[in-house]
C-alpha positions in Angstrom: 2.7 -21.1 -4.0 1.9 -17.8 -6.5 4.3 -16.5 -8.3 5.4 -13.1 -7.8 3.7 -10.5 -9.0 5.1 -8.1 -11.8 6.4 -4.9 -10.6 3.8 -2.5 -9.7 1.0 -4.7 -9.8 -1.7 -4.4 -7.6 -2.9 -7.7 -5.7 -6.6 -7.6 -5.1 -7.1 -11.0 -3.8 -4.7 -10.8 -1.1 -6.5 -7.9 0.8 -3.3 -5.7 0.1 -3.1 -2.1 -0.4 -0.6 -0.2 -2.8 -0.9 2.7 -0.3 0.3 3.6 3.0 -1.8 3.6 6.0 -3.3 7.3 7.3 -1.5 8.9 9.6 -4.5 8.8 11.7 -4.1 4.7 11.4 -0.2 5.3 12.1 -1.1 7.5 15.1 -3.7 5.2 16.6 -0.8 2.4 16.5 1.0 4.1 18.3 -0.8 4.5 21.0 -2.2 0.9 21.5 -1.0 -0.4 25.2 0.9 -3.4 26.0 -2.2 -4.7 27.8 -4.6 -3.9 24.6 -2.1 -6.0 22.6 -2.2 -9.0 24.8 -6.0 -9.1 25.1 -8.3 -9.6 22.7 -10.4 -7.0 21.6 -14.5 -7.0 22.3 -16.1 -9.1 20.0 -19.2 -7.6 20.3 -17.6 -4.1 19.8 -20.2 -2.4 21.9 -18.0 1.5 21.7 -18.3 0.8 17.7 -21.2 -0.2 17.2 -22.6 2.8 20.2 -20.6 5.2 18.1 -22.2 3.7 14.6 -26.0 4.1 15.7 -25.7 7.3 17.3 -23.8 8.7 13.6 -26.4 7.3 11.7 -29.4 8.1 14.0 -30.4 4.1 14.8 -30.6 1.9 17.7 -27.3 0.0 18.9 -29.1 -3.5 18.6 -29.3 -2.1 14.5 -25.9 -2.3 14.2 -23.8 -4.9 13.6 -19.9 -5.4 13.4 -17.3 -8.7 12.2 -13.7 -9.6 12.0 -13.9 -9.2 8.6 -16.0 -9.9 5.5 -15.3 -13.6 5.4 -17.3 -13.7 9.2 -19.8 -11.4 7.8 -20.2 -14.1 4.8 -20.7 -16.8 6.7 -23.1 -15.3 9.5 -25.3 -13.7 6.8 -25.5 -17.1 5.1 -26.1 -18.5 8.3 -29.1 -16.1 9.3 -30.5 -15.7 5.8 -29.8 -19.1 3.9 -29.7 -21.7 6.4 -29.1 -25.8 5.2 -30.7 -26.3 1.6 -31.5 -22.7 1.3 -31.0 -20.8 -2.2 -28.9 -18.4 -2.4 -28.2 -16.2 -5.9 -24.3 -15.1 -6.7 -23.3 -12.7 -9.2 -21.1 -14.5 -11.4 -17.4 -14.3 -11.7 -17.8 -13.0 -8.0 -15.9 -13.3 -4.8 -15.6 -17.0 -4.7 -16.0 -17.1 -0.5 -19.7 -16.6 -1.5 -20.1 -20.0 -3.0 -17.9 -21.7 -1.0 -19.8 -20.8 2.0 -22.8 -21.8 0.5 -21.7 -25.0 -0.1 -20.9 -25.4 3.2 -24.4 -24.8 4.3 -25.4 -27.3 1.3 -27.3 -24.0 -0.1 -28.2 -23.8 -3.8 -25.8 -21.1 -5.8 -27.7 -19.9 -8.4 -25.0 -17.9 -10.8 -26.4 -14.7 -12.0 -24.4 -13.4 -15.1 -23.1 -9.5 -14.3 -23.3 -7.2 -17.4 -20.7 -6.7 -19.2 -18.7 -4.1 -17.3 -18.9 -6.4 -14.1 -22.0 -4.5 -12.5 -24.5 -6.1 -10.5 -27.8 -6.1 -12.8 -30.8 -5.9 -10.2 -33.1 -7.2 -12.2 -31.8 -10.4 -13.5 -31.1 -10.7 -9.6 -34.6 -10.5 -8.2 -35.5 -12.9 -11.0 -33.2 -16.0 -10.7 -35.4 -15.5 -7.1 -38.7 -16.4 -8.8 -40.0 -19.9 -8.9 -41.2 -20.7 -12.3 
């Protein structure tokens, strides 16, 4: 259990937003059917990703959509890392990263961020090297 958080505090690991949703969200809720909310919805999402390529000028096999950035993880880990793969983490980071490596019994090589928390590219493509 967390404790509660202090008053106006903003909670960044729970996927929360301090804001309202858009009116165009609000409006869109409205509308969803009975039947829409009983089914699920296509997990290929073919209109999105049709709508996607055809905004961005690419091919609808280019595209690609999840349920969310933890599925995203995991596929691209899948695809790209494989079992006993090596895979390099900015470190502190979002901690899904590692654990999903582990679960593919990838390497985590930890890559320090500067000191403001950016990403530094170089030091990146380097923990890649072999030496």
């Amino acid at each position: 259990m967390q404790p509660l958080p202090e008053a106006g505090a903003i909670r960044l690991n729970l996927n929360e937003s301090p804001h309202p949703p858009s009116p165009q969200v609000l409006k869109a809720l409205r509308e969803i059917t009975e039947e829409q909310l009983r089914r699920y919805p296509d997990s290929r999402c073919e209109e999105l990703r049709a709508e996607l390529a055809a905004q961005y000028g690419v091919k609808v096999e280019q595209t690609f959509c999840s349920n969310g950035s933890s599925e995203l993880i995991s596929l691209l880990m899948k695809v790209f890392v494989g079992p006993e793969g090596k895979v390099a983490i900015p470190a502190p980071s979002f901690p899904l990263y590692h654990s999903v490596a582990a679960g593919y019994q990838a390497t985590c090589i930890k890559v320090a961020t500067r000191d403001d928390f950016s990403i530094d590219g170089e030091a990146l493509r380097k923990s890649g090297r072999k030496p």
